[in-house]
Each structure stands twice: as C-alpha cells, then as structure tokens.
C-alpha positions as CSV (number, residue, x, y, z in Angstrom):
1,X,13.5,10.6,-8.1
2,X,16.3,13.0,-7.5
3,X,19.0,10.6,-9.1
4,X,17.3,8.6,-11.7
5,X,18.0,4.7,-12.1
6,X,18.3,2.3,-14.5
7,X,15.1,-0.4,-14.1
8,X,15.9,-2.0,-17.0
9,X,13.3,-0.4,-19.2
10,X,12.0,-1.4,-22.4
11,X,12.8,2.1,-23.8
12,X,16.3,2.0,-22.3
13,X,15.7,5.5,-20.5
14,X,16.2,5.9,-16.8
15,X,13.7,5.6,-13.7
16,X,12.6,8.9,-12.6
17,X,8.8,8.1,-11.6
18,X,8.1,5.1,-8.8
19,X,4.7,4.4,-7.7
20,X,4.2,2.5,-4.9
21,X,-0.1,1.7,-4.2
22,X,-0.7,0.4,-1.0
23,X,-4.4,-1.0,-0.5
24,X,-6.4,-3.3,2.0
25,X,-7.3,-6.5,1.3
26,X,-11.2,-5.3,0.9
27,X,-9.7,-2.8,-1.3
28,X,-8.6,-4.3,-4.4
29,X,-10.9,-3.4,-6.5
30,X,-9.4,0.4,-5.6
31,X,-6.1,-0.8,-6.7
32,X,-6.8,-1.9,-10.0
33,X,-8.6,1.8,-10.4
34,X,-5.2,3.2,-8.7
35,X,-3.1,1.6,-11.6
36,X,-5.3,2.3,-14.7
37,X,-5.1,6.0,-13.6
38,X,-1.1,6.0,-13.3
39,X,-1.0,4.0,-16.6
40,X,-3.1,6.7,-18.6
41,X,-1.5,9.5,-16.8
42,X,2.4,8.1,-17.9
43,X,0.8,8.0,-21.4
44,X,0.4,12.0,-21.8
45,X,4.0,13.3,-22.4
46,X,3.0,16.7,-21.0
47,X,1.7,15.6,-17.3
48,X,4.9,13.3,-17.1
49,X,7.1,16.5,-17.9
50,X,5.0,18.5,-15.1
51,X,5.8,16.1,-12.8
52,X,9.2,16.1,-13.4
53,X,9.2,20.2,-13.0
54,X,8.0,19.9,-9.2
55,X,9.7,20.5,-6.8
56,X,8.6,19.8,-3.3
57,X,7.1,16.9,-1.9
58,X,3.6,18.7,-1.5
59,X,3.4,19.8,-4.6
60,X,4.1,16.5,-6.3
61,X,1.3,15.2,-4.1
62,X,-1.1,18.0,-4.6
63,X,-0.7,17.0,-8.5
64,X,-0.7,13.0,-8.1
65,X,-4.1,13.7,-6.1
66,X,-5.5,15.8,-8.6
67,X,-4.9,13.5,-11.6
68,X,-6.5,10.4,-9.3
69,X,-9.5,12.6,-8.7
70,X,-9.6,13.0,-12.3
C-alpha cells in the first residue's frame, strides 16, 4: 500500500502488505497452500523489504508469482 494503515497489529507497526486469495469452492485445498506460502514468505525480513522496494503493479506481481511458484 501506498499509504500504510493501522490494522491493529500485534507488533504495533502499520499495514503495508494486504493479501486478498480468492479460490473456488473445489479449490480449497489451493487456498490453504496459497496462505502457507504468504505466511513463510512474511517470515524472511529480506523478501518483505523487496516487496516494499517495487514499484509498479507488474512488478509486484511478477515477484508474488515467483515466490508461489516457489
């Protein structure tokens, strides 16, 4: 996010990072995966901080596919 928010977050820091995982219902199993990816990718500092340092919309999707291809 361009203007981060306050989600009231257990560290007190602001929002900067939303991820919204849309699946079908014959899908879920596919979620589950989605979120266990996210999770382990918010865990290393560095890949969080190279996400911050994109810029454009494709290039914040280029790397959010490449870590969930991981």
């Amino acid at each position: 996010m361009e203007n981060p928010i306050n989600w009231n977050s257990l560290d007190g820091k602001l929002t900067k990072n939303i991820f919204l995982i849309l699946t079908s219902r014959e899908e879920e199993e596919n979620q589950i995966k989605v979120v266990k990816k996210i999770t382990n990718f918010s865990k290393k500092c560095d890949e969080i901080k190279g996400l911050d340092e994109l810029s454009t919309e494709k290039n914040i999707e280029d790397y959010i596919t490449k870590i969930l291809s991981d």
